[in-house]
Each structure stands twice: as C-alpha cells, then as structure tokens.
DSSP file (Angstrom, degrees, kcal/mol; ACC not computed):
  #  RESIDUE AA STRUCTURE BP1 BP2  ACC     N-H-->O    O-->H-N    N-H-->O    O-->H-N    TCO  KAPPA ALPHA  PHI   PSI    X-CA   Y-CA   Z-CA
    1    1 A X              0   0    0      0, 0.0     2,-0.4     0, 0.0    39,-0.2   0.000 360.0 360.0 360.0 131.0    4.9  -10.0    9.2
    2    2 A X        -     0   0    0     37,-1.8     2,-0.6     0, 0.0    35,-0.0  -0.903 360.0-139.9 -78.0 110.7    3.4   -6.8    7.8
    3    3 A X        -     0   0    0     -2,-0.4    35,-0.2    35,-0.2     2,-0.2  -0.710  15.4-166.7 -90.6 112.8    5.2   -4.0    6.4
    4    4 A X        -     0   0    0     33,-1.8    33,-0.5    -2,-0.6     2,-0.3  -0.544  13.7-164.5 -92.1 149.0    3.8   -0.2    7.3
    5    5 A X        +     0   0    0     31,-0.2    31,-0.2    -2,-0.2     2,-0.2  -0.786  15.4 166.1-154.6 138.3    5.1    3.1    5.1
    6    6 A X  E     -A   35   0A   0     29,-2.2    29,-3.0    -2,-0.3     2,-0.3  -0.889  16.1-151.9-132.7 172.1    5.3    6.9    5.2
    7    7 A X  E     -A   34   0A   0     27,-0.2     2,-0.3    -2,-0.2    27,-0.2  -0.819  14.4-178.0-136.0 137.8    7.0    9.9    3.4
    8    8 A X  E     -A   33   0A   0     25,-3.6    25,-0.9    -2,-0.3     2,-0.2  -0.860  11.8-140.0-141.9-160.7    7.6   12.7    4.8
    9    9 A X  E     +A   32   0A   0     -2,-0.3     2,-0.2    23,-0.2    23,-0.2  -0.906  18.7 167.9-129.3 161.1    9.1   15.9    3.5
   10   10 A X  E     -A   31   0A   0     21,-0.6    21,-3.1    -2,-0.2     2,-0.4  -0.868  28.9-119.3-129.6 179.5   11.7   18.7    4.6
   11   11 A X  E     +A   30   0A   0     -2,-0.2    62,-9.9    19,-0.2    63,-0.8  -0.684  41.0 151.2 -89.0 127.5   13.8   21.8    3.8
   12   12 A X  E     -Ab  29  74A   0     17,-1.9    17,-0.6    -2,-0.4    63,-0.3  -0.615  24.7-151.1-145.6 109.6   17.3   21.7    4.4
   13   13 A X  E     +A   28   0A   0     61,-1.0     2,-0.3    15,-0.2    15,-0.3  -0.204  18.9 156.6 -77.5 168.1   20.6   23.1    3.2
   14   14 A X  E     -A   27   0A   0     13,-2.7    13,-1.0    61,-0.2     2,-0.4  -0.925  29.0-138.1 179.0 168.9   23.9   22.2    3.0
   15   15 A X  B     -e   77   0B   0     61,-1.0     2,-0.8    -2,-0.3    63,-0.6  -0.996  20.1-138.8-150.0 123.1   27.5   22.4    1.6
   16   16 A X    >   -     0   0    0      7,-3.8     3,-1.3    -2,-0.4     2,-0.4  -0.707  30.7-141.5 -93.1 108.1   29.9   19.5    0.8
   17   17 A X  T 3  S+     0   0    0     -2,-0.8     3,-0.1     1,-0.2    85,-0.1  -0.574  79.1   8.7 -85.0 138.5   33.0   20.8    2.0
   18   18 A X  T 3  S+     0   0    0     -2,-0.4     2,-0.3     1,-0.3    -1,-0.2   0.650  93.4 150.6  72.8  33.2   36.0   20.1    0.0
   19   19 A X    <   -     0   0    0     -3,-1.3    -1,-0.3     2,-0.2     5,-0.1  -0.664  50.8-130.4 -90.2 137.5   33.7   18.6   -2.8
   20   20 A X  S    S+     0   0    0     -2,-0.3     2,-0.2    -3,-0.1    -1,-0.1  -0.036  81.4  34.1 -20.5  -5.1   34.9   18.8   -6.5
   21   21 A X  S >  S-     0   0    0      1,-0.1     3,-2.2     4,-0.0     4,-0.2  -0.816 106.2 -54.8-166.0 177.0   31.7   20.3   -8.0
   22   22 A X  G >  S+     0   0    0      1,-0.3     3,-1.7    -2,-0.2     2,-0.9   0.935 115.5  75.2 -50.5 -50.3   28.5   22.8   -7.4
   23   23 A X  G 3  S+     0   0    0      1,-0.3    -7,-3.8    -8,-0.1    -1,-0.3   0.444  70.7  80.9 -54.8   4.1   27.6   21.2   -4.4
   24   24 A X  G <  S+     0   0    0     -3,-2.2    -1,-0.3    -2,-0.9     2,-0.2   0.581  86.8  74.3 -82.6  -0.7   30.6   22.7   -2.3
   25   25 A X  S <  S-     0   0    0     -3,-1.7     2,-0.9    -4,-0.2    -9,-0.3  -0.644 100.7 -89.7-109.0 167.4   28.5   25.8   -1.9
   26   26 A X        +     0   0    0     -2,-0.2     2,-0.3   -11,-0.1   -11,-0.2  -0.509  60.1 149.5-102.2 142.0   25.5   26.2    0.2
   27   27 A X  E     -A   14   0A   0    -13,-1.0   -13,-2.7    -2,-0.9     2,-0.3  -0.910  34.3-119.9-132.0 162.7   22.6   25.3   -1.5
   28   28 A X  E     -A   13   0A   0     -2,-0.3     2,-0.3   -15,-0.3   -15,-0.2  -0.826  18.0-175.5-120.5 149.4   18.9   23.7   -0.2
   29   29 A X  E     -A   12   0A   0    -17,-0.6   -17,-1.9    -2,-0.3     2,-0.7  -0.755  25.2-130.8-125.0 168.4   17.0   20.8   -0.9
   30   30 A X  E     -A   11   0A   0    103,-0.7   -19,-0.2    -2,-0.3     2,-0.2  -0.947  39.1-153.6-136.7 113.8   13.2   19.3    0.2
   31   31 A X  E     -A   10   0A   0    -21,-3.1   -21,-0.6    -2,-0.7     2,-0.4  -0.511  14.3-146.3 -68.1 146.6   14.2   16.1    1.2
   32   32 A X  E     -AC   9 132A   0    100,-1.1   100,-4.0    -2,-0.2     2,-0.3  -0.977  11.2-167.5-140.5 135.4   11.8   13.4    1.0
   33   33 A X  E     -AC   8 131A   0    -25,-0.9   -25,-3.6    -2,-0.4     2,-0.4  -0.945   7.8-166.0-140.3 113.9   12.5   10.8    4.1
   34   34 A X  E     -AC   7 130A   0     96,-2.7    96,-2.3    -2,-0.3     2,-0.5  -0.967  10.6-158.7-112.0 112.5   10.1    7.2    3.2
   35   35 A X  E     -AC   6 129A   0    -29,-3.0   -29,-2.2    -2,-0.4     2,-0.5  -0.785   6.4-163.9 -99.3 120.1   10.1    5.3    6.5
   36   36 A X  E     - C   0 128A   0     92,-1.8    91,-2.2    -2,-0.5    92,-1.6  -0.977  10.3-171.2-120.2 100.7    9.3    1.5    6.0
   37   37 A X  E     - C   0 126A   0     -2,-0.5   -33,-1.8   -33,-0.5    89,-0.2  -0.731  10.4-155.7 -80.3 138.3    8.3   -0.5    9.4
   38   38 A X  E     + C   0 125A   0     87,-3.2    87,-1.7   -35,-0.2     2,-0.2  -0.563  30.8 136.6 -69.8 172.6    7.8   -4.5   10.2
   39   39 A X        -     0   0    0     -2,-0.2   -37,-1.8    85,-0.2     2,-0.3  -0.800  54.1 -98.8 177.0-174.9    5.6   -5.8   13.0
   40   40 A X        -     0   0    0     13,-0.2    12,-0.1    -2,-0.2    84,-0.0  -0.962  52.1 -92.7-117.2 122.3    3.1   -8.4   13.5
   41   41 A X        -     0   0    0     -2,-0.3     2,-0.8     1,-0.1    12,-0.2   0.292  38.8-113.5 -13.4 130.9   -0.7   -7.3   13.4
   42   42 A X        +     0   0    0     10,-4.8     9,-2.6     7,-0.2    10,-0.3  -0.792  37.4 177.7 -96.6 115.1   -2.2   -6.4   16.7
   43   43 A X        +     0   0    0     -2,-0.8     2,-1.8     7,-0.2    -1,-0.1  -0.004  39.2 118.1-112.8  11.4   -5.0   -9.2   17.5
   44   44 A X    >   -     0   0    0      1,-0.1     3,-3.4     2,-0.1     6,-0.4  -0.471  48.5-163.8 -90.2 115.8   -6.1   -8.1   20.7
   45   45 A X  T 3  S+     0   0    0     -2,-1.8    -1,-0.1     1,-0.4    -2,-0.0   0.529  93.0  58.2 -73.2  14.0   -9.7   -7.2   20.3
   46   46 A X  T 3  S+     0   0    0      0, 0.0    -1,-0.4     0, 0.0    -2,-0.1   0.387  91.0  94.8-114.4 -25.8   -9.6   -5.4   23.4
   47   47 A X  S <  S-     0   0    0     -3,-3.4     3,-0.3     1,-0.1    -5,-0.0  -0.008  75.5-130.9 -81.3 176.9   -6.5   -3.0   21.9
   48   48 A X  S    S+     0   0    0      1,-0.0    -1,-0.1     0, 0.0    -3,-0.1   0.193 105.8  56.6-131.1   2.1   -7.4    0.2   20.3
   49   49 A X    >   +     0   0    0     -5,-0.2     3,-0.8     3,-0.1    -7,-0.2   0.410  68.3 156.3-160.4  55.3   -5.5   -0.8   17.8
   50   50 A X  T 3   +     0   0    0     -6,-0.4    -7,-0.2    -3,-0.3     3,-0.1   0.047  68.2  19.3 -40.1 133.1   -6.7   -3.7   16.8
   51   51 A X  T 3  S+     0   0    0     -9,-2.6    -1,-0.2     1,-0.4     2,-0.2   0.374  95.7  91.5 117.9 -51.8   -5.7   -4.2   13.4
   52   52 A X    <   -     0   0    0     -3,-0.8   -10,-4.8   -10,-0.3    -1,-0.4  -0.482  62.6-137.5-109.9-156.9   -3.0   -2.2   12.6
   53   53 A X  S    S-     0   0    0      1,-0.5     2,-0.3   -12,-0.2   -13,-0.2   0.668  91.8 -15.9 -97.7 -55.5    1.1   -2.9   12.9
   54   54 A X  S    S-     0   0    0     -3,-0.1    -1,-0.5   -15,-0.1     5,-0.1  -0.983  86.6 -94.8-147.2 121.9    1.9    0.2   14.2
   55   55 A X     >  -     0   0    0     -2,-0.3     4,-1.9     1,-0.1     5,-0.4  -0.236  21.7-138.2 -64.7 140.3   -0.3    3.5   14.3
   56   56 A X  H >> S+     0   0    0      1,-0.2     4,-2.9     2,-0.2     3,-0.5   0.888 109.0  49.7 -31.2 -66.3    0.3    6.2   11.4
   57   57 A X  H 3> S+     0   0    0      1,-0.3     4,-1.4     2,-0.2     3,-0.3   0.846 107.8  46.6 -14.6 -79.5    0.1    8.7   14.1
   58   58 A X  H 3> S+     0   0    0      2,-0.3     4,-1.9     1,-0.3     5,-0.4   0.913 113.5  56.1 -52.9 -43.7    2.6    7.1   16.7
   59   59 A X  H <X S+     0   0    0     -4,-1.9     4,-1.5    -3,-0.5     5,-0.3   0.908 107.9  44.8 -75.8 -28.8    5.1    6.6   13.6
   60   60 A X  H  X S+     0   0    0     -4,-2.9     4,-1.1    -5,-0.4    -1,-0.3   0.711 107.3  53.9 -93.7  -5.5    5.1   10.2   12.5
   61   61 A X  H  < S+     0   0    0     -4,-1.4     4,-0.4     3,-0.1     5,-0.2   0.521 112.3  53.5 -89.8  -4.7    5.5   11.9   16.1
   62   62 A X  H  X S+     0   0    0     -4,-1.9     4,-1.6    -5,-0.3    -2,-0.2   0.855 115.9  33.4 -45.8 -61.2    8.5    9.5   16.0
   63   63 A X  H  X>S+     0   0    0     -4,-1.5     5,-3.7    -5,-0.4     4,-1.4   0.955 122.4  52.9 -61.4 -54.2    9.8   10.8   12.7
   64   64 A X  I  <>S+     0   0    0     -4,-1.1     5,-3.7    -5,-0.3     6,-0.2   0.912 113.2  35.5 -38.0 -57.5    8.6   14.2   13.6
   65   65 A X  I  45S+     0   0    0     -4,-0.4     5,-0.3     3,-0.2    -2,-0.2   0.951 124.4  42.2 -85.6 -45.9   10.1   15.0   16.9
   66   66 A X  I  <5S-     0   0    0     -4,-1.6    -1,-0.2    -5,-0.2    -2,-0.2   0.558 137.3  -1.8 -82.3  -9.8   13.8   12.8   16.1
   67   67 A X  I  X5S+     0   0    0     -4,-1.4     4,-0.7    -5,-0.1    -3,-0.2   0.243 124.9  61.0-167.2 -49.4   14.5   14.0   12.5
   68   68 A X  I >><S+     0   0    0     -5,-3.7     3,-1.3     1,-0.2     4,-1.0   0.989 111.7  38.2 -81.7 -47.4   11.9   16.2   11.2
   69   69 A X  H 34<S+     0   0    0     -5,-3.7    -1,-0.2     1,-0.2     3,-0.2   0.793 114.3  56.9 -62.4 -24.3   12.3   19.0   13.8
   70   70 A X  H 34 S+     0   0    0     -5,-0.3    -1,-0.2    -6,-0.2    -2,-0.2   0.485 117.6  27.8 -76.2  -7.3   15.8   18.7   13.9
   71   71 A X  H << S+     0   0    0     -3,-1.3     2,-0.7    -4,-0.7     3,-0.3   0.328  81.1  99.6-140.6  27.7   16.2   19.2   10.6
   72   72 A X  S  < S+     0   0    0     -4,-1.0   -60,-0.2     1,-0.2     3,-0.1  -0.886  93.9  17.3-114.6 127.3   14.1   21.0    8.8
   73   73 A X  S    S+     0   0    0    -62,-9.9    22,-0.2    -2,-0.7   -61,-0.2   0.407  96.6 142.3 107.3 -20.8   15.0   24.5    8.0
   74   74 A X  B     -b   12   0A   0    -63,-0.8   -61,-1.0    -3,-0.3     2,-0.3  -0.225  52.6-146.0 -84.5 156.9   18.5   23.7    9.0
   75   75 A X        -     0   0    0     20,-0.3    22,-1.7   -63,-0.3     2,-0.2  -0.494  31.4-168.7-120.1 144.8   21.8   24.9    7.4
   76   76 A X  E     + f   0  97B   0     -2,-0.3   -61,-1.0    20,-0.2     2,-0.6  -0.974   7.8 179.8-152.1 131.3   23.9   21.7    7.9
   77   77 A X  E     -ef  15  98B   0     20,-4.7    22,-3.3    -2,-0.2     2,-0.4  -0.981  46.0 -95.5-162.1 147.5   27.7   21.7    7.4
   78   78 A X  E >   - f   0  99B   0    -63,-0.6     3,-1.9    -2,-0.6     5,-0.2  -0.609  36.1-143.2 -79.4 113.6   30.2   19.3    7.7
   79   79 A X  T 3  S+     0   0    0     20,-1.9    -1,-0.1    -2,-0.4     5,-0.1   0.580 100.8  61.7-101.9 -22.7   31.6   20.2   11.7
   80   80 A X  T 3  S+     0   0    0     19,-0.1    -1,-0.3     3,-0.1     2,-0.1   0.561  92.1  79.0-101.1 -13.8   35.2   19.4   10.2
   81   81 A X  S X  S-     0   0    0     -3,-1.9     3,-0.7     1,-0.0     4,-0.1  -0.151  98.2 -89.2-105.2 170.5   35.4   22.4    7.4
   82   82 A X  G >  S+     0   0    0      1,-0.3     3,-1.2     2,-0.2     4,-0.3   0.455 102.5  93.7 -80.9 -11.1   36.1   25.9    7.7
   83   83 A X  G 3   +     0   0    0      1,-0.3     3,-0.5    -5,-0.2    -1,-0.3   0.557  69.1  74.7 -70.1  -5.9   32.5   26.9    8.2
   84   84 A X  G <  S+     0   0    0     -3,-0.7    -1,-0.3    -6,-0.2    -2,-0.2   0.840  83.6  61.8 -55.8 -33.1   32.7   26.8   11.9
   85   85 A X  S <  S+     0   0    0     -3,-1.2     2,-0.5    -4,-0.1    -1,-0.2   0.469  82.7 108.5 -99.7  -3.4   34.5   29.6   12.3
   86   86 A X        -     0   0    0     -3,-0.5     2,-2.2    -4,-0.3     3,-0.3  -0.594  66.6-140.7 -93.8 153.3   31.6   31.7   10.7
   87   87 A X    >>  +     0   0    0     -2,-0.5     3,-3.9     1,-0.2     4,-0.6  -0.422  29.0 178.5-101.8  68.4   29.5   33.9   12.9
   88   88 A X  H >>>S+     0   0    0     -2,-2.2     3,-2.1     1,-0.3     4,-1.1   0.833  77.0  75.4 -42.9 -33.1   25.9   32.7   10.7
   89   89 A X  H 345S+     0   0    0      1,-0.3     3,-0.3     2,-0.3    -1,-0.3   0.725  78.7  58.0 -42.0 -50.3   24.4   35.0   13.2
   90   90 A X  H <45S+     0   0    0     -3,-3.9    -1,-0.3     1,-0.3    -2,-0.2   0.749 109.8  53.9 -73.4 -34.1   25.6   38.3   11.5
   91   91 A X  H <<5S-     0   0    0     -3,-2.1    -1,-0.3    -4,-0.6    -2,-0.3   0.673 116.2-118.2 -82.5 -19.0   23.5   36.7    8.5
   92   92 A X  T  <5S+     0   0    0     -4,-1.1     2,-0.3    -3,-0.3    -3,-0.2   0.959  71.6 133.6  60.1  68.3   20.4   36.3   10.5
   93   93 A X      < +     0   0    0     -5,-0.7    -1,-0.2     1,-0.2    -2,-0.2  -0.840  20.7 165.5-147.5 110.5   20.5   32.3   10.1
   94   94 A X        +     0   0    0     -2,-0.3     2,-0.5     1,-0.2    -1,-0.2   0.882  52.1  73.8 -87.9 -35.4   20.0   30.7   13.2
   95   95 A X        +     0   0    0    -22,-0.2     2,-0.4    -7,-0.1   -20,-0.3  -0.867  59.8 145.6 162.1  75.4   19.2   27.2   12.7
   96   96 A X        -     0   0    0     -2,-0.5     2,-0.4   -22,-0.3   -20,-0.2  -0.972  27.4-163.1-169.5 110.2   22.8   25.5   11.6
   97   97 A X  E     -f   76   0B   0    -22,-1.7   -20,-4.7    -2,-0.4     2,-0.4  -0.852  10.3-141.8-114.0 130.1   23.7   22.1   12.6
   98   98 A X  E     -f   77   0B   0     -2,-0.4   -20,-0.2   -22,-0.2     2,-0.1  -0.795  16.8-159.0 -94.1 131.0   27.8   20.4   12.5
   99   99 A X  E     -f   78   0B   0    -22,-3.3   -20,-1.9    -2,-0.4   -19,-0.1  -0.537  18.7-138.4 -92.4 170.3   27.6   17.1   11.4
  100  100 A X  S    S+     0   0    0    -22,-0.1     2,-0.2    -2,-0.1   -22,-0.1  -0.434  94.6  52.4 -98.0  43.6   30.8   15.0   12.6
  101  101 A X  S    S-     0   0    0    -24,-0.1     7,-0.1     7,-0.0    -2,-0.1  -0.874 109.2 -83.8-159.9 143.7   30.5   13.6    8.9
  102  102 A X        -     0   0    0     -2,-0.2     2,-1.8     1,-0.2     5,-0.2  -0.344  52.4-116.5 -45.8 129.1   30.2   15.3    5.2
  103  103 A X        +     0   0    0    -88,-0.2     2,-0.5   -27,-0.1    -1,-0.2  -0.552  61.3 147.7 -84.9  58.1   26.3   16.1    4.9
  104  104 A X    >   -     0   0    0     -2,-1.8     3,-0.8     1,-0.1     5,-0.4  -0.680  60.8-110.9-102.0 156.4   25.7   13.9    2.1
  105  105 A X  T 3> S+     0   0    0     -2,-0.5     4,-0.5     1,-0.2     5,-0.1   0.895 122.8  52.3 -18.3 -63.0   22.4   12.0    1.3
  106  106 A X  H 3> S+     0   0    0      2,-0.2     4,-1.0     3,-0.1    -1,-0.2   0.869 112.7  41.1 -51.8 -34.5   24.1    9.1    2.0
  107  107 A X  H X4 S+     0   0    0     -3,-0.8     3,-5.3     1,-0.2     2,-1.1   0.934 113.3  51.6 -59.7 -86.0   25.5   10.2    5.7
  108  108 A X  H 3> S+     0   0    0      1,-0.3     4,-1.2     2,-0.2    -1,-0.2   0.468 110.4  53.1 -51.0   1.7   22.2   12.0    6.9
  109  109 A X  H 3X S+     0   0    0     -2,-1.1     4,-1.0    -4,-0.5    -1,-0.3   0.822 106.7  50.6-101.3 -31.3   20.4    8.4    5.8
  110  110 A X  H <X S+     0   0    0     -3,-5.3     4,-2.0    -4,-1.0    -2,-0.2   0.898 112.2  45.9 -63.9 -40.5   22.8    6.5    8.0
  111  111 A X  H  > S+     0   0    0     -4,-0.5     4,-1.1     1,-0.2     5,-0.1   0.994 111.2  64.0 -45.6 -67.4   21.9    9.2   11.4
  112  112 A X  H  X S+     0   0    0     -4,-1.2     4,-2.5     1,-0.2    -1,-0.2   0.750 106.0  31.4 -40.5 -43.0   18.5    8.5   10.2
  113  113 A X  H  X>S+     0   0    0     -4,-1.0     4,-3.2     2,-0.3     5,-0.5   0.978 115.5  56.2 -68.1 -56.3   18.3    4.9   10.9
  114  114 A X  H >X5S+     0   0    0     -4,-2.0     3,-2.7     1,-0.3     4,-0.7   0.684 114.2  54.5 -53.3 -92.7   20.9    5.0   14.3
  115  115 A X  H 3X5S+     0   0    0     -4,-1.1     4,-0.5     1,-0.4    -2,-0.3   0.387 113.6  32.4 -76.3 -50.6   17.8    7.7   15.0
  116  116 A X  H 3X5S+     0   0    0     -4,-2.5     4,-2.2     1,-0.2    -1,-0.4   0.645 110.1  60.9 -93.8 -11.8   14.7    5.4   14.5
  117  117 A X  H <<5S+     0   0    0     -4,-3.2    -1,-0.2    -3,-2.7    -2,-0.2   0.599 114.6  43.1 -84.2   5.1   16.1    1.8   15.7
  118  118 A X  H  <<S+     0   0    0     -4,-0.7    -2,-0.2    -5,-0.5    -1,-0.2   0.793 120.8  40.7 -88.4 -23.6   16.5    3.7   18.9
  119  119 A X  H  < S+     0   0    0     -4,-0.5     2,-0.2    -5,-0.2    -2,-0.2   0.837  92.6  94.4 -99.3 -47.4   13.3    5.4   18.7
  120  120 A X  S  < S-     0   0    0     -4,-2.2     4,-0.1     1,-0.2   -61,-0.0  -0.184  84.9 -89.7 -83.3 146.6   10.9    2.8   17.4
  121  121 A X        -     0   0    0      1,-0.2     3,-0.3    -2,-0.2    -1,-0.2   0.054  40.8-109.1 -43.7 139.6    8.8    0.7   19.5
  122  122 A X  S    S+     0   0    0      1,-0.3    -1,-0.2    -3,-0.1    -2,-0.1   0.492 121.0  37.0 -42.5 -19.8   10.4   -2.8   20.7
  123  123 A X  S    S+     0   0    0    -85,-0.0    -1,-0.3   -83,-0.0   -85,-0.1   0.420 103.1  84.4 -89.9 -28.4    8.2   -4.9   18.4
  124  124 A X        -     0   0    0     -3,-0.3     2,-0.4    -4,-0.1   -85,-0.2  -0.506  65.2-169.1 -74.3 113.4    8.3   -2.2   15.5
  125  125 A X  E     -C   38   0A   0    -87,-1.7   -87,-3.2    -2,-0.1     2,-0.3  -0.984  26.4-117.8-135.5 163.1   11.5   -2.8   13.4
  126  126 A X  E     +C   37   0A   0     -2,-0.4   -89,-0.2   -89,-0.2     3,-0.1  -0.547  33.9 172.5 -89.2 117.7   12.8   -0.7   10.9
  127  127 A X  E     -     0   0A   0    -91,-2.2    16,-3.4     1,-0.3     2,-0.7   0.779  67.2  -6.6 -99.9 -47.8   13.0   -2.6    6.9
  128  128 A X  E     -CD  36 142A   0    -92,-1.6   -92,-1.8    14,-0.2     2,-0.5  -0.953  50.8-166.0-177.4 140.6   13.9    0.2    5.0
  129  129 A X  E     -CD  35 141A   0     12,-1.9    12,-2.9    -2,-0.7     2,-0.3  -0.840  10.1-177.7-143.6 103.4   14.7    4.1    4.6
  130  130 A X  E     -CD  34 140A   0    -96,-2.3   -96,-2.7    -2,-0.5     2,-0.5  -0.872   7.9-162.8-114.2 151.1   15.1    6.2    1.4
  131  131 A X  E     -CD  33 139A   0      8,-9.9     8,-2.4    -2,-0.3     2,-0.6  -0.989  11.4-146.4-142.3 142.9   15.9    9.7    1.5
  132  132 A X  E     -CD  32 138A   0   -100,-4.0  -100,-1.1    -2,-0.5     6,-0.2  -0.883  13.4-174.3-121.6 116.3   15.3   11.6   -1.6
  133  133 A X  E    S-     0   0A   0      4,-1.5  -103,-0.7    -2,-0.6     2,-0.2   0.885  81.2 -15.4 -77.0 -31.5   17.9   14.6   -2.3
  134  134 A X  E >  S- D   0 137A   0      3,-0.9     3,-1.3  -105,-0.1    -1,-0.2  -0.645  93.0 -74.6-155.9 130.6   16.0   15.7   -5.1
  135  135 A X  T 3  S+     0   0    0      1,-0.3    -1,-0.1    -2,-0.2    -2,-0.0  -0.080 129.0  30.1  28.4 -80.8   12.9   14.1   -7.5
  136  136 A X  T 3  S+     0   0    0     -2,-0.2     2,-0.4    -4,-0.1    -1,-0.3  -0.031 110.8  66.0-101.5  11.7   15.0   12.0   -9.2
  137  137 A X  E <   +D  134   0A   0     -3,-1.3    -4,-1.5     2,-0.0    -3,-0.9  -0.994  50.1 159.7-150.8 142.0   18.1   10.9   -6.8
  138  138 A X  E     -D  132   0A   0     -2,-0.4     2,-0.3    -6,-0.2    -6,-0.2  -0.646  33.9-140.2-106.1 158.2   18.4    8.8   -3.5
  139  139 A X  E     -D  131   0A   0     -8,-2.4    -8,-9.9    -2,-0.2     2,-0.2  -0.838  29.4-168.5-138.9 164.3   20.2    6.9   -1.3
  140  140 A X  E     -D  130   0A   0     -2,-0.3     2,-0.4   -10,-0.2   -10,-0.3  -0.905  12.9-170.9-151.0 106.1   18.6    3.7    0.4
  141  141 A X  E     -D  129   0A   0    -12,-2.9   -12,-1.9    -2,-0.2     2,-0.4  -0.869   6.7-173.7-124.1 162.0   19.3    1.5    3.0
  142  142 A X  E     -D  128   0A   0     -2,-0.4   -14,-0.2   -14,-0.2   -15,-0.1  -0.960  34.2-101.3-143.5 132.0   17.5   -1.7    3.7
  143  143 A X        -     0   0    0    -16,-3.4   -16,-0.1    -2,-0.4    -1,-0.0  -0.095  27.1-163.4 -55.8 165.6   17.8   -4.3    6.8
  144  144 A X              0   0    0      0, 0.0    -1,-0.1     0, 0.0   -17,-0.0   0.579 360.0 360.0-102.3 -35.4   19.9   -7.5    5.6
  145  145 A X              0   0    0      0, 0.0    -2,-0.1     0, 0.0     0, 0.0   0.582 360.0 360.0 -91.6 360.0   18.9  -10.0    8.6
C-alpha cells in the first residue's frame, strides 16, 4: 500500500460560543486542511492512470467541491448560541454556516473525515487528516485499523 498527500488552504471565521477566552468573538483563520490517502498502485497498463494510487486531480475536486467550497469564506457559528437570532444580512455577510457542534479545530476535523470516507473512491481510503488553525497549532486524526 501507498500513501498519497495534499494541502489545501482556506478562509474561514468563527466564534466559540460560551468559550472562556479571545476566541468567543468572531475572528478568521486560513486553515490549512493536509488530506493523506491509501490505495494500491494501479498496474493496468491499459489505465490512464497507470501508476498512480489515486489522481492529484480527482483528490482535489473531492476536497474542493465537499469541504473547500463549503467553507471557505464562511462565518461559522456554533447553531446552538445566541448567534442565530442575528439578521448577518443587515451586515452584508452572506455566507454563515450553524454547526450542530462548537466550531473548533477539533469538530470541523471530525465533519471533515465523515465528509471524505463518504466521498472517496471505494479502493481509496482515508490514513490521516490534519487541519491547521493557525502556523503553529492543529488537530489530527489518523485511522487506527
């Protein structure tokens, strides 16, 4: 078995509601999302993509279309907090997603995974996901089996 990886980046805000600290306010980050595939080399000399595991390509309009457009840009807020009941609109911020969980690194990394073992091809399986909240902090989760 082979092991594939890409990074991608986006912008997102968000506000940890009923949080202790700065982070209860809304503030933005550029996430950086590193997507770690197995598979087994593709040996069909006939295939067009002979060679690889999985194509770059095919793995970023995965990532792209299930995660990166859905969040990037996004105001993100915890669905359970008093921030429903504002009308972002009057602000001219359209693009504001309610999580049913506090919008920390760690949550949005868990979505992420439920979002690509659904997504990725039947052979293709998902090793390993880090999401980076800023330069120097992470959260990481990695298969067990």
């Amino acid at each position: 078995m082979i092991t594939i990886t890409k990074e991608f980046t986006f912008e997102m805000a968000h506000a940890l509601w009923n949080y202790d600290g700065k982070c209860k306010n809304i503030h933005g980050h550029t996430y950086k999302l590193i997507v770690t595939v197995q598979g087994e080399i593709i040996t069909d000399k006939n295939s067009p993509k002979l060679g690889m595991v999985m194509d770059f390509g095919e793995l970023k309009r995965i990532v792209k279309e299930n995660i990166i457009d859905t969040h990037d840009h996004y105001l993100v807020l915890n669905g359970k907090s008093p921030h429903k009941d504002l009308n972002f609109s009057n602000y001219n911020i359209e693009l504001v997603q309610y999580k049913d969980y506090q919008p920390t690194c760690e949550n949005l990394l868990m979505e992420f995974v439920d979002i690509l073992k659904r997504n990725l091809p039947e052979n293709i399986r998902l090793v390993k996901l880090r999401l980076y909240e800023t330069p120097t902090s992470y959260a990481e989760w990695t298969e067990t089996n």
